[in-house]
LUMBAFI-948094 format. One line per field, with one value per residue (C-alpha): residue number from 1; z, x, y. Coordinates in steps of 0.5 Angstrom, whole numbers. Each point is the difference from the previous one (the first is absolute). Last residue first. Layout:
// residues N
resi	[NUM / ...] .
zz	[Z / ...] .
xx	[X / ...] .
yy	[Y / ...] .
END
This chain:
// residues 119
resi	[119 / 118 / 117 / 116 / 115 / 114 / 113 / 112 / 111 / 110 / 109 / 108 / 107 / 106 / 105 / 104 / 103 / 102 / 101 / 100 / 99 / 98 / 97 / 96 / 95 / 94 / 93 / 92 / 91 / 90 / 89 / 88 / 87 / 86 / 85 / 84 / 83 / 82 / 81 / 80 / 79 / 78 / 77 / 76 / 75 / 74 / 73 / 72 / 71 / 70 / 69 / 68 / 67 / 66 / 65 / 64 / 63 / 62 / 61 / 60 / 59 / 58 / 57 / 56 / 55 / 54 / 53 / 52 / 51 / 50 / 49 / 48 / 47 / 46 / 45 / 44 / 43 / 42 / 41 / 40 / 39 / 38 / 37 / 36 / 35 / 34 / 33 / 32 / 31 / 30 / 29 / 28 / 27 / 26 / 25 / 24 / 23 / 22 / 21 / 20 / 19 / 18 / 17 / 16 / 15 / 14 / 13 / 12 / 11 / 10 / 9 / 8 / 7 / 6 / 5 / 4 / 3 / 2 / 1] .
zz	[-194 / 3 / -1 / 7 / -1 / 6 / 0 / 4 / 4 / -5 / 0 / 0 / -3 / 1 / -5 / 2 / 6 / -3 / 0 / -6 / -1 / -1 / -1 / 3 / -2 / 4 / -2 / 6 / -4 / -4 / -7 / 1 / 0 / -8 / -4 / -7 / 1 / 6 / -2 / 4 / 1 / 3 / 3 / 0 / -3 / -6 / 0 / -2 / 0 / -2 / 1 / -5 / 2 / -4 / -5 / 5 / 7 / 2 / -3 / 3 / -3 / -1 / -3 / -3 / 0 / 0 / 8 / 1 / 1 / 3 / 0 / 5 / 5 / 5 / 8 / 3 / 1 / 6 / -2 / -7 / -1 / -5 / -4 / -4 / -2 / -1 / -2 / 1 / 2 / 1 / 5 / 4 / 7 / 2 / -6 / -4 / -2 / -3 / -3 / -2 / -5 / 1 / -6 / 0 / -2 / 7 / 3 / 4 / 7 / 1 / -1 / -3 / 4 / 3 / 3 / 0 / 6 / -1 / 7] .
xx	[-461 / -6 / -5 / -3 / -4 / -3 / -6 / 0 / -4 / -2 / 3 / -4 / 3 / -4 / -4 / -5 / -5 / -5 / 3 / 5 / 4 / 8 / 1 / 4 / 0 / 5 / 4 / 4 / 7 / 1 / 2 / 7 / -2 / -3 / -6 / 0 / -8 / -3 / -7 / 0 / -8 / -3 / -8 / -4 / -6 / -1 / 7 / 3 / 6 / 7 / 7 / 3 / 6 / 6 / 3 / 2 / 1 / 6 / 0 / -5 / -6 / -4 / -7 / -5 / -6 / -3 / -1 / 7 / 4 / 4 / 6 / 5 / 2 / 4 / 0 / 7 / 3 / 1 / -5 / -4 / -4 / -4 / -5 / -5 / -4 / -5 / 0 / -6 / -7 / -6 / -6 / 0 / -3 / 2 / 3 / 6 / 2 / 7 / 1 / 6 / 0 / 6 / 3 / 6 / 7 / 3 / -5 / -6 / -3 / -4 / -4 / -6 / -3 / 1 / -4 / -1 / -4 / -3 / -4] .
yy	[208 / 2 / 7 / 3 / 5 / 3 / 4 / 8 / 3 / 6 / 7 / 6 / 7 / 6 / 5 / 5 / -1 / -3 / -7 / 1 / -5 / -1 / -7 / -6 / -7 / -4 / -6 / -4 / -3 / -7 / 4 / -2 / -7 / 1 / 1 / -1 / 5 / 4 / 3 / 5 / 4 / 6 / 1 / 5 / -4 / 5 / 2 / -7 / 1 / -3 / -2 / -5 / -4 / -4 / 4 / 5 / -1 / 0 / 7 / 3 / 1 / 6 / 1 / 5 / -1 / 6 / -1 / -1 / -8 / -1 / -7 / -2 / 4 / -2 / -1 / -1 / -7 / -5 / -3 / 1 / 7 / 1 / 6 / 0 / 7 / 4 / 6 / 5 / -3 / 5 / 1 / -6 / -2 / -7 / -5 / -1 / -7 / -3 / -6 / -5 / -5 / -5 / -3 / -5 / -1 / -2 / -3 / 4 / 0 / 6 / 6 / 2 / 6 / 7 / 4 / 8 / 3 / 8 / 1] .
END
């Protein structure tokens, strides 16, 4: 059984930097895309960076300039390096990645680390 599990989360100051980790365990064969992805209250859950196996990575806008996704493929594991963040960054940060398990590709997503940022 493929697990994803997030950490890293918590309470910082407008500003400030969170580091937030994603570790992927259980029986894998292959680890497509990976990637975060946030959901504040009252809101729909957006994308906010990927990045592919080649290394390749994608950001939303709101946050360029200020995350880093990374990988560490050896260790199965996804990085967010959040930066200057701001209250409107405060939400649930999930990782989700497409892992194959044995039986093809298939997306799994973790439980979720809250982020919450004060004004």
């Amino acid at each position: 059984q493929v697990q994803l599990v997030e950490s890293g989360g918590g309470l910082v100051q407008n500003g400030g930097s969170l580091s937030l980790s994603c570790a992927a365990s259980g029986s894998i064969f292959n680890i497509d895309v990976m990637a975060w992805y946030r959901q504040a209250p009252g809101k729909e859950r957006e994308s906010v960076a990927r990045i592919s196996s080649d290394g390749t990575t994608y950001y939303a806008d709101s946050a360029k300039g200020r995350f880093t996704i990374s990988r560490d493929k050896a260790k199965n594991t996804l990085y967010l390096q959040m930066n200057n963040l701001r209250p409107e960054d405060t939400a649930m940060y999930y990782c989700a990645a497409k892992i194959d398990g044995g039986l093809g590709l298939h997306n799994y997503w973790g439980q979720g680390t809250q982020v919450t940022v004060s004004s």
